[in-house]
KOLVOTOR-79017 format. One record per residue: residue in one letter; x, y, z of N, C-alpha, C in turn. Coordinates in steps of 0.1 Angstrom, whole numbers. Example, Ala and Ser with C-alpha at 12.3 -4.5 7.8 and 13.67 -1.06 7.14 Angstrom:
2
<r resn="A" n_x="132" n_y="-57" n_z="78" ca_x="123" ca_y="-45" ca_z="78" c_x="132" c_y="-33" c_z="78"/>
<r resn="S" n_x="128" n_y="-22" n_z="71" ca_x="137" ca_y="-11" ca_z="71" c_x="129" c_y="0" c_z="79"/>
//
This chain:
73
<r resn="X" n_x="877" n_y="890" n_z="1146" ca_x="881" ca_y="903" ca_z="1152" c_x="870" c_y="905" c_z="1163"/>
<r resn="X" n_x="876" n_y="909" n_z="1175" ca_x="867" ca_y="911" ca_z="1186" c_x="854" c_y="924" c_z="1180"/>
<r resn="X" n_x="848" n_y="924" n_z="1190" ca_x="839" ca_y="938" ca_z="1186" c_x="848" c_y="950" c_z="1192"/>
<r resn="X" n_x="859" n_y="952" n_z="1202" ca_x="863" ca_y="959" ca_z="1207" c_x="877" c_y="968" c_z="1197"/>
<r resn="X" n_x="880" n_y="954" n_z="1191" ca_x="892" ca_y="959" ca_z="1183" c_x="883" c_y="964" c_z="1168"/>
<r resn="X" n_x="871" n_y="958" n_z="1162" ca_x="868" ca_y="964" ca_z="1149" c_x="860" c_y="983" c_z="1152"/>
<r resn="X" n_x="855" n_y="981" n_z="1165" ca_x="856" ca_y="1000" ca_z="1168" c_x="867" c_y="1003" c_z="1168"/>
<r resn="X" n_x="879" n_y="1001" n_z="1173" ca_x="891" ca_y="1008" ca_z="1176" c_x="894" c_y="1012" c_z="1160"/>
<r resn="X" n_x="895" n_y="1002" n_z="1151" ca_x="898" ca_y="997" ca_z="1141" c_x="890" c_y="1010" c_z="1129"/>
<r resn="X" n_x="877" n_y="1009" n_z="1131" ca_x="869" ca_y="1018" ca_z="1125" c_x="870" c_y="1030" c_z="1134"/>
<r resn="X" n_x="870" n_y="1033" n_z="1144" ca_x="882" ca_y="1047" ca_z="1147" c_x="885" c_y="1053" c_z="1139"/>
<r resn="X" n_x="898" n_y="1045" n_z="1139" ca_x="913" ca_y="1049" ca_z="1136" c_x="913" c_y="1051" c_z="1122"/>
<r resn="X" n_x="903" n_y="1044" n_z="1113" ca_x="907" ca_y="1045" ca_z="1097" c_x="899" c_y="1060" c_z="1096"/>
<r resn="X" n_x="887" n_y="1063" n_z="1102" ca_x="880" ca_y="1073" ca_z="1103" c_x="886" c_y="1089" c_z="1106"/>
<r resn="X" n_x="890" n_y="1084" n_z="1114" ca_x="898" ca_y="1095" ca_z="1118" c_x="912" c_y="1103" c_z="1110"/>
<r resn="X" n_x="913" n_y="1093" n_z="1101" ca_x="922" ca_y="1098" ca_z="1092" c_x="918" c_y="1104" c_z="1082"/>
<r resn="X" n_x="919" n_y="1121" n_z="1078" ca_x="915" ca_y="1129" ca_z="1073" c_x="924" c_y="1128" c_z="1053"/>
<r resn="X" n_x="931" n_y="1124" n_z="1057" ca_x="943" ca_y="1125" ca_z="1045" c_x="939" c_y="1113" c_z="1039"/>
<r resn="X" n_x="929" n_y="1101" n_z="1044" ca_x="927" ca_y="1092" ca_z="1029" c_x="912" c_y="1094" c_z="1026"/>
<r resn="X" n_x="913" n_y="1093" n_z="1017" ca_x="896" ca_y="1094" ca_z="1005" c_x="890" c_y="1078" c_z="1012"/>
<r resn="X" n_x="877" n_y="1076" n_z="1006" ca_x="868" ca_y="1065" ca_z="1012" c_x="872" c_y="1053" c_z="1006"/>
<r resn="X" n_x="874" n_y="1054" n_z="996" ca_x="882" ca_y="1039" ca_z="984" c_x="892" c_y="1032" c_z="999"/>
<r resn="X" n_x="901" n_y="1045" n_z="1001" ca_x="911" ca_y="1040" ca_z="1011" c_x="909" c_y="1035" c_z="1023"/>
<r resn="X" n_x="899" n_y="1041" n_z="1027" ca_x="892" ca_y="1037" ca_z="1040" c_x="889" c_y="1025" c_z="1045"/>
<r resn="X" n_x="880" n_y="1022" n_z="1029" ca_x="874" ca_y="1011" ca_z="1024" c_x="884" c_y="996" c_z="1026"/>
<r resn="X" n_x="896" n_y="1000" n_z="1023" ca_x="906" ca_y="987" ca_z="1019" c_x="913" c_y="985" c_z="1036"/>
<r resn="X" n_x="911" n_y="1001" n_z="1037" ca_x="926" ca_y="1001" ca_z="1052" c_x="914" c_y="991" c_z="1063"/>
<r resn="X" n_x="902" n_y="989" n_z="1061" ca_x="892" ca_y="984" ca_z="1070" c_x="892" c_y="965" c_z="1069"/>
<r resn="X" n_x="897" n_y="967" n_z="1053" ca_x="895" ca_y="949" ca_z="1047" c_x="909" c_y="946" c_z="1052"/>
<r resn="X" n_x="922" n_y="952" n_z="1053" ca_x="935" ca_y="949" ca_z="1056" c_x="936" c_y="946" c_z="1069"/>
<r resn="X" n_x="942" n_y="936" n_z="1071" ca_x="952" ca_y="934" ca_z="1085" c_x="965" c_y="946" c_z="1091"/>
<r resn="X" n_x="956" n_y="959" n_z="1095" ca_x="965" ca_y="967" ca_z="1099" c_x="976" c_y="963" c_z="1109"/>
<r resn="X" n_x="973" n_y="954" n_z="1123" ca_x="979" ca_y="959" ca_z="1136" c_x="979" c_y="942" c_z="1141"/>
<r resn="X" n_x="977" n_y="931" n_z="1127" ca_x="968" ca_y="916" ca_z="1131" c_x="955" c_y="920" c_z="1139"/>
<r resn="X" n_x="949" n_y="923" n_z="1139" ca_x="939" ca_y="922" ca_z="1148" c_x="929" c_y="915" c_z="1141"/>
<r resn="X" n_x="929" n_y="912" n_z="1128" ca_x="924" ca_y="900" ca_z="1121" c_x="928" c_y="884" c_z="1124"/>
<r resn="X" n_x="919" n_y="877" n_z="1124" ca_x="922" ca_y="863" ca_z="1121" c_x="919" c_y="855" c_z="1114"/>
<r resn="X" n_x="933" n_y="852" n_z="1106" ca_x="935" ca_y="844" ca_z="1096" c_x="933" c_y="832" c_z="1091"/>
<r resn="X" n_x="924" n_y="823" n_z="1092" ca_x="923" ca_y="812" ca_z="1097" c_x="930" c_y="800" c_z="1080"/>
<r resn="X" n_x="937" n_y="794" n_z="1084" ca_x="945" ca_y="783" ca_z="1081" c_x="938" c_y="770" c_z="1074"/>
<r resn="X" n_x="939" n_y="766" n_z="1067" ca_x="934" ca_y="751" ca_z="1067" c_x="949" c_y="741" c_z="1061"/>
<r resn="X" n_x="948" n_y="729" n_z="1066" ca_x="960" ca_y="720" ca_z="1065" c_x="960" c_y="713" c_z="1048"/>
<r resn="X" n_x="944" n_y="706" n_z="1046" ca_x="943" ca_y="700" ca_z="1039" c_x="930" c_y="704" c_z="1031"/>
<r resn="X" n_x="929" n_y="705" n_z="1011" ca_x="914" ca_y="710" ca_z="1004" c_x="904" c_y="705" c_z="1013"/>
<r resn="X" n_x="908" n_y="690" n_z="1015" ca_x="893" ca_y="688" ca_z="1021" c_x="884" c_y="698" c_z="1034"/>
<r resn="X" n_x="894" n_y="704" n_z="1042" ca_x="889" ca_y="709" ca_z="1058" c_x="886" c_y="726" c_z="1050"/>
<r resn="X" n_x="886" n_y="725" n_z="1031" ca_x="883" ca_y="740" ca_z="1028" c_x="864" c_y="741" c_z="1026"/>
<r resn="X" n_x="861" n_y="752" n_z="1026" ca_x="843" ca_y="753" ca_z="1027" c_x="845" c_y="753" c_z="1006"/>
<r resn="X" n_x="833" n_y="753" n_z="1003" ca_x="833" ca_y="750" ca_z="987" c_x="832" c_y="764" c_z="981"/>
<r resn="X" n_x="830" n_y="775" n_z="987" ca_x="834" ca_y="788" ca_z="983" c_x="850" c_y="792" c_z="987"/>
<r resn="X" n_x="858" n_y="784" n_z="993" ca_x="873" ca_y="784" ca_z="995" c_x="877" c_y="778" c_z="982"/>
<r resn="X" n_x="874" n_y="768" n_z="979" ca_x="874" ca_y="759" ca_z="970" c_x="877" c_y="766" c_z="956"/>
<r resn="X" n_x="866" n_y="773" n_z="954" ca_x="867" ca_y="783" ca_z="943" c_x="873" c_y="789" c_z="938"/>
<r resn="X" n_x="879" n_y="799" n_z="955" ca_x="887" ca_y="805" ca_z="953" c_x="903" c_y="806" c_z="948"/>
<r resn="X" n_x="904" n_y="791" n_z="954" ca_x="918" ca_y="784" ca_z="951" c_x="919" c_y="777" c_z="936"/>
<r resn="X" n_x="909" n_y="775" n_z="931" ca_x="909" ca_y="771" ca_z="918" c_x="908" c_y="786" c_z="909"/>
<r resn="X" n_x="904" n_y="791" n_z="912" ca_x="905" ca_y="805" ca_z="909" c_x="920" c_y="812" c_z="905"/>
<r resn="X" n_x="922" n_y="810" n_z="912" ca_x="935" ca_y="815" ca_z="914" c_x="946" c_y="809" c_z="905"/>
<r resn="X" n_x="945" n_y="791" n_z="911" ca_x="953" ca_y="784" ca_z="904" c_x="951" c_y="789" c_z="886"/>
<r resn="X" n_x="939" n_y="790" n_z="884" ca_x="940" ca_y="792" ca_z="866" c_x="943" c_y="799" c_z="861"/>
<r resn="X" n_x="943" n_y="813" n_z="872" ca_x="948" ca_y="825" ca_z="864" c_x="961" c_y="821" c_z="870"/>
<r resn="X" n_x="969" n_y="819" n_z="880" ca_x="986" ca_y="815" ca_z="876" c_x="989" c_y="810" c_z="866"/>
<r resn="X" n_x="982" n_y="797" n_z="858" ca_x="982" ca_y="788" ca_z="849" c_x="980" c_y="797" c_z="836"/>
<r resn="X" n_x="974" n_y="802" n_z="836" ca_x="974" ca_y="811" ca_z="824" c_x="983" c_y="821" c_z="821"/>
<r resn="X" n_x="986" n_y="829" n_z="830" ca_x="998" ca_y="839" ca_z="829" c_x="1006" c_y="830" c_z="824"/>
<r resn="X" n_x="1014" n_y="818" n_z="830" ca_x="1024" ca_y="807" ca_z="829" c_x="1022" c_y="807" c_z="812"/>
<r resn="X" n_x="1009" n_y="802" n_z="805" ca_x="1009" ca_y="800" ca_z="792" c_x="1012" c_y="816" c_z="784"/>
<r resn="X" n_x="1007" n_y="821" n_z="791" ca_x="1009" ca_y="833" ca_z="779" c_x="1022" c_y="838" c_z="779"/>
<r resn="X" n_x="1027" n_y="834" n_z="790" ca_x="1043" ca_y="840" ca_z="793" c_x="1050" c_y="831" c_z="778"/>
<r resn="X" n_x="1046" n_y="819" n_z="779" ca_x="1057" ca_y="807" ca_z="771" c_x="1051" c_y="808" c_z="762"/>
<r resn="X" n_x="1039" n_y="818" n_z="754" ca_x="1037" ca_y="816" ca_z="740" c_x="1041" c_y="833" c_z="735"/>
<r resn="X" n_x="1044" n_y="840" n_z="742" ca_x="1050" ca_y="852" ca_z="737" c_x="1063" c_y="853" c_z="738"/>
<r resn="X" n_x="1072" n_y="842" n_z="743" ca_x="1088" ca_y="838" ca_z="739" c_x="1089" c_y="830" c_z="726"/>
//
């Protein structure tokens, strides 16, 4: 995100009177308008080892829901 769009950006969340700071908080981490960039990777290997993590992360808690689902049928 440029520096021109994360002022605009922190503006605009600011300026909204009708959300609390929690809100503010998230509307700042969100991709409101894309003005974030998302950056892609093709293959694990081109991920950094805290990407890594995260995708294993992930993968176990899918993997787990999956078991719990097929032991409470």
């Amino acid at each position: 995100m440029t520096v021109e769009a994360a002022l605009t950006k922190l503006s605009y969340v600011l300026g909204k009177d009708e959300w609390d700071l929690p809100t503010k908080r998230k509307m700042m981490q969100r991709n409101i308008r894309g003005e974030m960039t998302v950056a892609r990777f093709e293959t694990l290997q081109e991920l950094e080892i805290s990407d890594l993590v995260c995708v294993s992360a992930r993968f176990s808690q899918h993997f787990s829901k999956a078991l719990l689902q097929q032991a409470e049928q």
